[in-house]
KOLGU-4560 file (N, C-alpha, C; in nm, 3 decimals, padded with zeros to 5 digits):
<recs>
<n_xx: 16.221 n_yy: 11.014 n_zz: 16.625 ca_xx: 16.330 ca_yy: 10.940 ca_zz: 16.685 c_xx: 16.370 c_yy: 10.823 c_zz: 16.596 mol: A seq: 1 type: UNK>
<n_xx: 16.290 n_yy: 10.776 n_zz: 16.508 ca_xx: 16.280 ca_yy: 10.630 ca_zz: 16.429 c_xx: 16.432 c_yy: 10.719 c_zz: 16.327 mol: A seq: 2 type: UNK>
<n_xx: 16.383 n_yy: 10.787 n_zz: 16.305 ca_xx: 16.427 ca_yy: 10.865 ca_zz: 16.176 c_xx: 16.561 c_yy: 10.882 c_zz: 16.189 mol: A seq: 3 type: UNK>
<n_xx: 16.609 n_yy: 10.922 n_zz: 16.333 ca_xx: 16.713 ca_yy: 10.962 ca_zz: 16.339 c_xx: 16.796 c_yy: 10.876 c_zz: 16.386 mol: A seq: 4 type: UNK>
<n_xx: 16.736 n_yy: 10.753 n_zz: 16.419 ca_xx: 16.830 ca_yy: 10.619 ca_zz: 16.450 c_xx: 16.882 c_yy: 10.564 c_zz: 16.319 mol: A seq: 5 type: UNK>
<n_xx: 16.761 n_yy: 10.571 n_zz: 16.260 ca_xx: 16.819 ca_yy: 10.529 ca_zz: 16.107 c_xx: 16.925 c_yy: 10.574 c_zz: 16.039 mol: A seq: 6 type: UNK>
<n_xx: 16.914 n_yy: 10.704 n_zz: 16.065 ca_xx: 17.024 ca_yy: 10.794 ca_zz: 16.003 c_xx: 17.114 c_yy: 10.760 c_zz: 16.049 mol: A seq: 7 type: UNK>
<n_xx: 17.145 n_yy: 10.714 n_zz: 16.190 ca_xx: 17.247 ca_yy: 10.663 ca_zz: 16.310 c_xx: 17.315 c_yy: 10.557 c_zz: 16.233 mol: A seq: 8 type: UNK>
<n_xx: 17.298 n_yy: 10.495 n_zz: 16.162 ca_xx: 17.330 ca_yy: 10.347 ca_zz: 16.151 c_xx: 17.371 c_yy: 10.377 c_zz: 15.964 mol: A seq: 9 type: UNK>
<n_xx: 17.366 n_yy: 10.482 n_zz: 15.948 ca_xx: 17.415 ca_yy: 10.473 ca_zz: 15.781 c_xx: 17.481 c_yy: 10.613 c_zz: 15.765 mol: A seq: 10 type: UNK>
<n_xx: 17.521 n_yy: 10.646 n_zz: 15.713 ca_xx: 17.581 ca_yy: 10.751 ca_zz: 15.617 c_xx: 17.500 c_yy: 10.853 c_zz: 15.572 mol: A seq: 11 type: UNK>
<n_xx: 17.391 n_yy: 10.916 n_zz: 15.508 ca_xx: 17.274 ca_yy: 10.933 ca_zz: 15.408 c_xx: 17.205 c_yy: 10.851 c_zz: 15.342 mol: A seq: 12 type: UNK>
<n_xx: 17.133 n_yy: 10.833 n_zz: 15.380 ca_xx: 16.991 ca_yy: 10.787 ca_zz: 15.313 c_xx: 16.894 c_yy: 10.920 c_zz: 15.235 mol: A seq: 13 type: UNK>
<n_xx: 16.811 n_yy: 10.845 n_zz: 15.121 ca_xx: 16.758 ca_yy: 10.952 ca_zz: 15.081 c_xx: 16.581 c_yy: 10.892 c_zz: 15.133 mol: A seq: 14 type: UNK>
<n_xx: 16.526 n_yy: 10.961 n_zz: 15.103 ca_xx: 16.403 ca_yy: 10.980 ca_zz: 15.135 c_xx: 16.311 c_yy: 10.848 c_zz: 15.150 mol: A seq: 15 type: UNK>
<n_xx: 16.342 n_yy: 10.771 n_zz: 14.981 ca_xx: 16.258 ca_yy: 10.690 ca_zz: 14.984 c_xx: 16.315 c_yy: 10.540 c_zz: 15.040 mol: A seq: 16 type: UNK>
<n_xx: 16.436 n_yy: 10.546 n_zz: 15.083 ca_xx: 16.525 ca_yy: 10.434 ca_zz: 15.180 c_xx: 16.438 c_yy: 10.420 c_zz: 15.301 mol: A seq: 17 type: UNK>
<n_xx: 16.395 n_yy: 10.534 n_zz: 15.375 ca_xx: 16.354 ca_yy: 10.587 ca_zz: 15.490 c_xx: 16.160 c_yy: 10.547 c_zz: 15.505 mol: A seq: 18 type: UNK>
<n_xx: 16.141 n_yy: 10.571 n_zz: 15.362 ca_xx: 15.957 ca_yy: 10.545 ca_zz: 15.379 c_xx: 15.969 c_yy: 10.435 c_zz: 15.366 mol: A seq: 19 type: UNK>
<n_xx: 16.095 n_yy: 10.306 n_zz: 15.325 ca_xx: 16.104 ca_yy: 10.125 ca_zz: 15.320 c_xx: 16.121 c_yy: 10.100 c_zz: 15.457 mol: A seq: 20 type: UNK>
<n_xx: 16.163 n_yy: 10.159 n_zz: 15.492 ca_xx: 16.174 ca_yy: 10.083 ca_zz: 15.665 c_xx: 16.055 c_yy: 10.151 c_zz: 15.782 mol: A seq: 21 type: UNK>
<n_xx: 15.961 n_yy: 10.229 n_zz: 15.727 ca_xx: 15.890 ca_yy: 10.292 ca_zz: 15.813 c_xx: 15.768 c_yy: 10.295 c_zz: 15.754 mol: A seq: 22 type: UNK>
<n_xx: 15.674 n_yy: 10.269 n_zz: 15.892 ca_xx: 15.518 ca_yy: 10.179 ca_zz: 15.860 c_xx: 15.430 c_yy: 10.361 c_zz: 15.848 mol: A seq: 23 type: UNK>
<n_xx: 15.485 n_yy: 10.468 n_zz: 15.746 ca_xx: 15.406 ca_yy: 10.604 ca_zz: 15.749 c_xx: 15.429 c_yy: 10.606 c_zz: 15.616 mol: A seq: 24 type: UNK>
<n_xx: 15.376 n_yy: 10.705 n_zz: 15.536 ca_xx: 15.353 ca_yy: 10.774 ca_zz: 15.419 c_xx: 15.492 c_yy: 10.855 c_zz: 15.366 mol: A seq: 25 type: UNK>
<n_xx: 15.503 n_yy: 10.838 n_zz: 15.278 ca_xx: 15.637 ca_yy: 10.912 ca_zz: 15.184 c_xx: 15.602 c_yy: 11.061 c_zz: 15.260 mol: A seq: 26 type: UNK>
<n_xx: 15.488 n_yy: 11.114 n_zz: 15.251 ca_xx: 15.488 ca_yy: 11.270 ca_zz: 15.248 c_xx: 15.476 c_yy: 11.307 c_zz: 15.418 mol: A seq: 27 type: UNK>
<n_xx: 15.421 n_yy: 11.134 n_zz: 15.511 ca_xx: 15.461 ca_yy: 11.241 ca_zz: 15.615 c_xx: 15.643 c_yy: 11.216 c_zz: 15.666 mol: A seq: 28 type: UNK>
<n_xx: 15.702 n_yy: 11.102 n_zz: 15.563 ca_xx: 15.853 ca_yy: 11.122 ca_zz: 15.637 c_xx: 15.914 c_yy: 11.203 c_zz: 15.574 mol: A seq: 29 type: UNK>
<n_xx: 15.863 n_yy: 11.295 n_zz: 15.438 ca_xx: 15.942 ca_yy: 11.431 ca_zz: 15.395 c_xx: 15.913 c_yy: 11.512 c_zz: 15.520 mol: A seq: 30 type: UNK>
<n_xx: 15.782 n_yy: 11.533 n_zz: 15.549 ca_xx: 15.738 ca_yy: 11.659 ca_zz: 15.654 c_xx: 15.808 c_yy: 11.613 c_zz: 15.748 mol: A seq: 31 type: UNK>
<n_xx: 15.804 n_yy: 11.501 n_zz: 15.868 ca_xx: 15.975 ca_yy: 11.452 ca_zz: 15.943 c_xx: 16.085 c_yy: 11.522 c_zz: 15.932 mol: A seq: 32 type: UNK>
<n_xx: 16.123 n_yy: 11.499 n_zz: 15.816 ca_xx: 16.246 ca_yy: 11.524 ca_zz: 15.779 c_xx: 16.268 c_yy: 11.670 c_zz: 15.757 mol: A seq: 33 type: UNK>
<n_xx: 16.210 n_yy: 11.707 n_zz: 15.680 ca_xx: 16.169 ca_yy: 11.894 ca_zz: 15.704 c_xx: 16.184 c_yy: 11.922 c_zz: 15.836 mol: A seq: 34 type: UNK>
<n_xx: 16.095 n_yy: 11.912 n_zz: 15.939 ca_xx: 16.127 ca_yy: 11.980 ca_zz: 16.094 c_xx: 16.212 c_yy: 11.914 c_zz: 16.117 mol: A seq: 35 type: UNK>
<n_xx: 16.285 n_yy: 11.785 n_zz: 16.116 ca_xx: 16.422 ca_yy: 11.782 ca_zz: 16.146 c_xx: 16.547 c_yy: 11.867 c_zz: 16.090 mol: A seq: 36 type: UNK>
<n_xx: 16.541 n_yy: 11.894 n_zz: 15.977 ca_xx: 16.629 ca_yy: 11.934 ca_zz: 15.897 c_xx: 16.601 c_yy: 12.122 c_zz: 15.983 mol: A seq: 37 type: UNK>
<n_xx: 16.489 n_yy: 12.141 n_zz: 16.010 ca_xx: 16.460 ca_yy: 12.293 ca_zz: 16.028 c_xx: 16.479 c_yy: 12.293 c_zz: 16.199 mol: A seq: 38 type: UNK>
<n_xx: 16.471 n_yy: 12.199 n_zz: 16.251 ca_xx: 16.563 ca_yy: 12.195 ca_zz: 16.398 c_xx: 16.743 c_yy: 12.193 c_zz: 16.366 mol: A seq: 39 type: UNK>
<n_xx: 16.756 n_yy: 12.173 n_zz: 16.308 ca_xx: 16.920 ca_yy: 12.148 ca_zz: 16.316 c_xx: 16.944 c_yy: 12.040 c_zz: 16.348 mol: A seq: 40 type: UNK>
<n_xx: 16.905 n_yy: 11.906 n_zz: 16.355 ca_xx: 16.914 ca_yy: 11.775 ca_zz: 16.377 c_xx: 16.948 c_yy: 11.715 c_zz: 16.242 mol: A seq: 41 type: UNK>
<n_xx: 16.879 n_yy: 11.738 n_zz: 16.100 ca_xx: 16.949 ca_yy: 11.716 ca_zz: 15.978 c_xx: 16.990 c_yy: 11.760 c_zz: 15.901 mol: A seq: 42 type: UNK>
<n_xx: 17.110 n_yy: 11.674 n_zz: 15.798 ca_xx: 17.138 ca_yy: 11.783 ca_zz: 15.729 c_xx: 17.104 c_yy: 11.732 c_zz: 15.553 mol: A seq: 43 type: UNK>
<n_xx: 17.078 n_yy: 11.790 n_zz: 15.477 ca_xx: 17.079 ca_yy: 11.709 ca_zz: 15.292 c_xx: 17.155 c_yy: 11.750 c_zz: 15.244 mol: A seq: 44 type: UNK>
<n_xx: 17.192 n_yy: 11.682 n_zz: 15.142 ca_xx: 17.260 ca_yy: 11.722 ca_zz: 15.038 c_xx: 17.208 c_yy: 11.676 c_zz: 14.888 mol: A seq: 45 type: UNK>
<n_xx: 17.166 n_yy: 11.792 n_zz: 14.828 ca_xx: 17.124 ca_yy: 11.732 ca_zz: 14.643 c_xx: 17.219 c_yy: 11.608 c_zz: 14.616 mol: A seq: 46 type: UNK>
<n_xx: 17.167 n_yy: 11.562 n_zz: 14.533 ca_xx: 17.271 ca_yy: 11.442 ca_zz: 14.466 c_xx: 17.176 c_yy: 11.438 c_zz: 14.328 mol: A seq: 47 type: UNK>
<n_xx: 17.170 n_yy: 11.475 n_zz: 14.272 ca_xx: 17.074 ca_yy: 11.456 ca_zz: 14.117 c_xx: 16.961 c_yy: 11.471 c_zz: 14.162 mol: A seq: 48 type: UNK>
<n_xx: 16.849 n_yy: 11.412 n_zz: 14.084 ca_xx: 16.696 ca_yy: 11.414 ca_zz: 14.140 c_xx: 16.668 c_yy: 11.381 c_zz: 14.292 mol: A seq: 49 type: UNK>
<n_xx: 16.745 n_yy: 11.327 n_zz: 14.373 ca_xx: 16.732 ca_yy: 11.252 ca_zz: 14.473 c_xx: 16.794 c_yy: 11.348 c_zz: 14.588 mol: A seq: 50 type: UNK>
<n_xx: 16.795 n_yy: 11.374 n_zz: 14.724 ca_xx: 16.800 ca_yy: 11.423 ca_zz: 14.789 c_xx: 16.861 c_yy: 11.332 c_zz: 14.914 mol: A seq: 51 type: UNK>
<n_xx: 17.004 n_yy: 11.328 n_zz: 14.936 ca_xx: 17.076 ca_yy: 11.276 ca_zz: 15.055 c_xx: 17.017 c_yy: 11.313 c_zz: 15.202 mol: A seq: 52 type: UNK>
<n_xx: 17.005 n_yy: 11.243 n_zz: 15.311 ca_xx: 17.001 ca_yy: 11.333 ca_zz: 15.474 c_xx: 17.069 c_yy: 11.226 c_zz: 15.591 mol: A seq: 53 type: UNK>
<n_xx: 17.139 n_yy: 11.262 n_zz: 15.631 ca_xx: 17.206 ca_yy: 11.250 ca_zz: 15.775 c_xx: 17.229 c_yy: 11.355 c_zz: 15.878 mol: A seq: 54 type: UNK>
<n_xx: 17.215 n_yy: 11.294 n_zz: 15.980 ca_xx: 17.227 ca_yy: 11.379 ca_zz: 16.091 c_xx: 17.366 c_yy: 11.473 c_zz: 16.109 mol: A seq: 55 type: UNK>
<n_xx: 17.282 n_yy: 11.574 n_zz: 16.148 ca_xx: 17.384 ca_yy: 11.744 ca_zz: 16.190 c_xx: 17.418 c_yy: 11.700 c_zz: 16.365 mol: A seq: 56 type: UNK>
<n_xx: 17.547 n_yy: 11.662 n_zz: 16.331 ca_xx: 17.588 ca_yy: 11.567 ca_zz: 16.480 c_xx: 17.580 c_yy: 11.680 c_zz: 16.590 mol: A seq: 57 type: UNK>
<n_xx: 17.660 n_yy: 11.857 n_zz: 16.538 ca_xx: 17.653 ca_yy: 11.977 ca_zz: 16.600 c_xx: 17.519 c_yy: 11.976 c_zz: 16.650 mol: A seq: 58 type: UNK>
<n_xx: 17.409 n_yy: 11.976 n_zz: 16.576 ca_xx: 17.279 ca_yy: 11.994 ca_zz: 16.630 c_xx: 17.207 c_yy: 11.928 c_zz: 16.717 mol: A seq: 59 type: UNK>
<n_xx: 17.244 n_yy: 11.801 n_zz: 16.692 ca_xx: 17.248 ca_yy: 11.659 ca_zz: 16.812 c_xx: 17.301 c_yy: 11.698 c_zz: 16.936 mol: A seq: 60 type: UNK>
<n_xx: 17.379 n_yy: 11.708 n_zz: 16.946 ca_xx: 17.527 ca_yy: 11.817 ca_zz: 17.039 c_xx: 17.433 c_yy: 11.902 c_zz: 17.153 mol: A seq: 61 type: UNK>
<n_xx: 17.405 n_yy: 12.016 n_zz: 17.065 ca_xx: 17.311 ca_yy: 12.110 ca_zz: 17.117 c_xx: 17.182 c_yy: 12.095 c_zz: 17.166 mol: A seq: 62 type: UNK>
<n_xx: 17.114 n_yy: 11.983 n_zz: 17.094 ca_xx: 17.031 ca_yy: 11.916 ca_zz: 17.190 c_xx: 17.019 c_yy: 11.895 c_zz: 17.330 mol: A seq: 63 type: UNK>
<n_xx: 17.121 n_yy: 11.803 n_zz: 17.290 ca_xx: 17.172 ca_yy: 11.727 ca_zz: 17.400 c_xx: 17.170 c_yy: 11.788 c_zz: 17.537 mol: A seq: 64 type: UNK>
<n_xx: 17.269 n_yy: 11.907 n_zz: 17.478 ca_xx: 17.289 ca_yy: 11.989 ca_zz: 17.622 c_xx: 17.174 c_yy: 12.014 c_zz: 17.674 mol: A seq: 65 type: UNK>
<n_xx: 17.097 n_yy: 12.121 n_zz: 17.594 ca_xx: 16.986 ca_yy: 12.159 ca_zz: 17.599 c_xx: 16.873 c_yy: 12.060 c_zz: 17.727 mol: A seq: 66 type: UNK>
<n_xx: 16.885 n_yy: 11.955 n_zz: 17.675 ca_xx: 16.797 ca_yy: 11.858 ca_zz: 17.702 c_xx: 16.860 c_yy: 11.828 c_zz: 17.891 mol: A seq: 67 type: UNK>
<n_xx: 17.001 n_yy: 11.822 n_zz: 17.869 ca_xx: 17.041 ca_yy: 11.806 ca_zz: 18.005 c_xx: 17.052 c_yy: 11.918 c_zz: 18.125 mol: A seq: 68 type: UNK>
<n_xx: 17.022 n_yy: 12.036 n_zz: 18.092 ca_xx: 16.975 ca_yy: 12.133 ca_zz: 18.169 c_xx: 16.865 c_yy: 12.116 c_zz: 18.245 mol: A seq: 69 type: UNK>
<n_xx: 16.773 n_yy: 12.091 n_zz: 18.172 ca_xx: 16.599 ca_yy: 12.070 ca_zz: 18.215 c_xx: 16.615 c_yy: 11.979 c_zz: 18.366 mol: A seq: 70 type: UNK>
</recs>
């Protein structure tokens, strides 16, 4: 949820923007970001060595609903 507020509040961030504001390990906010990205909640984009991610608003969307059924 940290992850995806963050994303909330910017454009893309890449990876290591994300391990500066968060009290966890580089490798577990790639793995984060992986099952987010593999839910449909994010999305990347290459940019050179570095790797862009913001939220898949569609997938947010679908959540959502999802979530409001229950």
């Amino acid at each position: 949820m940290r992850i995806l507020r963050l994303l909330s509040r910017k454009e893309a961030r890449v990876c290591s923007q994300i391990v500066d504001e968060l009290p966890l390990a580089q490798s577990t906010v790639s793995e984060h970001l992986r099952i987010l990205k593999e839910a449909g909640l994010v999305r990347c984009s290459p940019d050179g060595p570095r790797v862009g991610y913001c939220i898949d608003f569609d997938g947010l969307r679908r959540l959502k609903a999802l979530v409001a059924i229950i």
